[in-house]
C-alpha positions as protocol buffer text, in pm:
chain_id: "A"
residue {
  index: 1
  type: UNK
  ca { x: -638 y: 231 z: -444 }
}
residue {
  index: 2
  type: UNK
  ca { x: -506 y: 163 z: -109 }
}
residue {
  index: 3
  type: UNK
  ca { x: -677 y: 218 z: 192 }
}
residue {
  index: 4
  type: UNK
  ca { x: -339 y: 467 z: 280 }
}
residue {
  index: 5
  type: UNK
  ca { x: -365 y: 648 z: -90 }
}
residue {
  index: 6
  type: UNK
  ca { x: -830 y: 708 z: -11 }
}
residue {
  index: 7
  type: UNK
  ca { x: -712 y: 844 z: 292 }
}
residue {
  index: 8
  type: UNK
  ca { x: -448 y: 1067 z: 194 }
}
residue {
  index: 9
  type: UNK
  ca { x: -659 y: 1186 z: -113 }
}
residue {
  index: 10
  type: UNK
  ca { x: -977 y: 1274 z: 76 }
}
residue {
  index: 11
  type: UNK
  ca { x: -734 y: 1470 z: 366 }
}
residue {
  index: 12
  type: UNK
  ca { x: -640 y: 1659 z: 2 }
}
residue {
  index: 13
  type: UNK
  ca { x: -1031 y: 1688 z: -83 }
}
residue {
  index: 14
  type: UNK
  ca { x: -1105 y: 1813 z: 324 }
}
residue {
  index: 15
  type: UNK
  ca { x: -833 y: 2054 z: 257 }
}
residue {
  index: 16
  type: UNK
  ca { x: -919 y: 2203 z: -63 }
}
residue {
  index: 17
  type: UNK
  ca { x: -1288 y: 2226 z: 73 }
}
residue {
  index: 18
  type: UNK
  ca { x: -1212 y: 2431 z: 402 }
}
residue {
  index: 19
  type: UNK
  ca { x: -1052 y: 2701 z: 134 }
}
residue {
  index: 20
  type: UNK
  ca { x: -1249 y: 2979 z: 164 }
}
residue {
  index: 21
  type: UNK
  ca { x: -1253 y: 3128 z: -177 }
}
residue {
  index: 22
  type: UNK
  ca { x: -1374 y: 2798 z: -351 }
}
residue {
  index: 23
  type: UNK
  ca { x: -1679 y: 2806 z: -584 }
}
residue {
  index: 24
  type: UNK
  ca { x: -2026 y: 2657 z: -524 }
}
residue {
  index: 25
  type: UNK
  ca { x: -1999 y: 2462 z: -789 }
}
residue {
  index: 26
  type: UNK
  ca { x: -1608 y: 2321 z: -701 }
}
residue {
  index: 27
  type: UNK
  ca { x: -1737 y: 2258 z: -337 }
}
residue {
  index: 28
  type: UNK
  ca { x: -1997 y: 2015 z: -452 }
}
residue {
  index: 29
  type: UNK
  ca { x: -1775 y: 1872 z: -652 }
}
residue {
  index: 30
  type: UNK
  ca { x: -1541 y: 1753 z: -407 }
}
residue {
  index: 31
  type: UNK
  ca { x: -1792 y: 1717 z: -164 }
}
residue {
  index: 32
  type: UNK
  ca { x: -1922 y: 1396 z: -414 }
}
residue {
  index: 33
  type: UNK
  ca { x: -1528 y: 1336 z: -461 }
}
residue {
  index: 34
  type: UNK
  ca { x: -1525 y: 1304 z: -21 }
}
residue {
  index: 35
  type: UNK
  ca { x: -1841 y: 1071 z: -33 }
}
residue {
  index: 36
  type: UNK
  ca { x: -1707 y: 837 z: -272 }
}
residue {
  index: 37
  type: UNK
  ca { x: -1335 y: 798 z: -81 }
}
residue {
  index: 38
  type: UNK
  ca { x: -1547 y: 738 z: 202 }
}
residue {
  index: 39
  type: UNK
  ca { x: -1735 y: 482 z: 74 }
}
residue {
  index: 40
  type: UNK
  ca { x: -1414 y: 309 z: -77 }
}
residue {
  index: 41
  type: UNK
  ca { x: -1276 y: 332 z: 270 }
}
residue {
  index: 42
  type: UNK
  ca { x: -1543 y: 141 z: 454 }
}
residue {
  index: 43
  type: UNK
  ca { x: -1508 y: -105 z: 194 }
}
residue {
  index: 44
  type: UNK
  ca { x: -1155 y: -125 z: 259 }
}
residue {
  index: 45
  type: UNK
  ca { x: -1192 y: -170 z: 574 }
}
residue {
  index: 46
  type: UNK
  ca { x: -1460 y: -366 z: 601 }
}
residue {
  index: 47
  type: UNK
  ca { x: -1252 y: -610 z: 350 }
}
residue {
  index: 48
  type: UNK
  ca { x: -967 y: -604 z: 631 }
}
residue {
  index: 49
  type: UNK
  ca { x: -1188 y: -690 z: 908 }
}
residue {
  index: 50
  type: UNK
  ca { x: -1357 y: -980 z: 750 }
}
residue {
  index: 51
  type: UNK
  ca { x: -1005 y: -1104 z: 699 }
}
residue {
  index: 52
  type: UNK
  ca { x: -909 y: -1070 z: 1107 }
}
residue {
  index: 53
  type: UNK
  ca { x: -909 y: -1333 z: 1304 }
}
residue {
  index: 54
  type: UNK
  ca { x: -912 y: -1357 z: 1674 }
}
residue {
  index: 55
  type: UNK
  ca { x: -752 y: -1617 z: 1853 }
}
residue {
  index: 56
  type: UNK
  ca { x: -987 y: -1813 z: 2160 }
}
residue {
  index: 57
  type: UNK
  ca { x: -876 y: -2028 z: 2409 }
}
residue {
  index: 58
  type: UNK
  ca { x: -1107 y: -2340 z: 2420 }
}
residue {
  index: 59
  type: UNK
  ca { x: -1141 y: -2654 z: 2637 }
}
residue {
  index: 60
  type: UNK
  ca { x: -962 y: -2857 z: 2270 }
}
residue {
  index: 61
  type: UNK
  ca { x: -666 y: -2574 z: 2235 }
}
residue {
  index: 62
  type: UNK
  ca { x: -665 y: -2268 z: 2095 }
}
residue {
  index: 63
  type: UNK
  ca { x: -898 y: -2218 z: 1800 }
}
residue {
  index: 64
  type: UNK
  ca { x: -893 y: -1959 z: 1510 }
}
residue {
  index: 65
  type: UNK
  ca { x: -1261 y: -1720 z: 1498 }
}
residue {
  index: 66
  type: UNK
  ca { x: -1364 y: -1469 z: 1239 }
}
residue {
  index: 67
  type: UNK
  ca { x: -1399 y: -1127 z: 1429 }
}
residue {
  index: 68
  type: UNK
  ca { x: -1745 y: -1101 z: 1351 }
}
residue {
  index: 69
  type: UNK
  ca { x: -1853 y: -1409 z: 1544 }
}
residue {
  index: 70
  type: UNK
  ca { x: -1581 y: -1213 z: 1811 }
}
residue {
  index: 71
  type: UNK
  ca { x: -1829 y: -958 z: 1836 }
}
residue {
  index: 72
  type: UNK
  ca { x: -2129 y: -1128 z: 1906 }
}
residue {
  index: 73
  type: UNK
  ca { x: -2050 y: -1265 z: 2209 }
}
């Protein structure tokens, strides 16, 4: 599933959950259902950003680094 389709199908599960007349049992349902999108996402993402580079300027030119050595400098 794509990180667009996770996010449009836990809006659906946030929506169906603010309902008012939903059962107990339904709620917790899609509560689970909301935790695992969420998880998905951050793997998603966490997927894209290990893909991102950032470009530096350097004394030798410019020079390709992975955003997570971006971050801890």
């Amino acid at each position: 599933m794509t990180l667009e389709q996770t996010v449009k199908k836990l809006e659906e599960t946030v929506a169906q959950l603010e309902k008012s007349d939903i059962e107990i049992d339904k709620a917790i349902e899609l509560y689970e259902q909301g935790a695992l999108l969420t998880k998905h996402s951050r793997e998603l993402l966490d997927g894209y950003k290990k893909r991102i580079t950032v470009l530096k300027k350097s004394a030798e030119g410019i020079v390709e680094v992975p955003m997570e050595e971006k971050a801890d400098e």
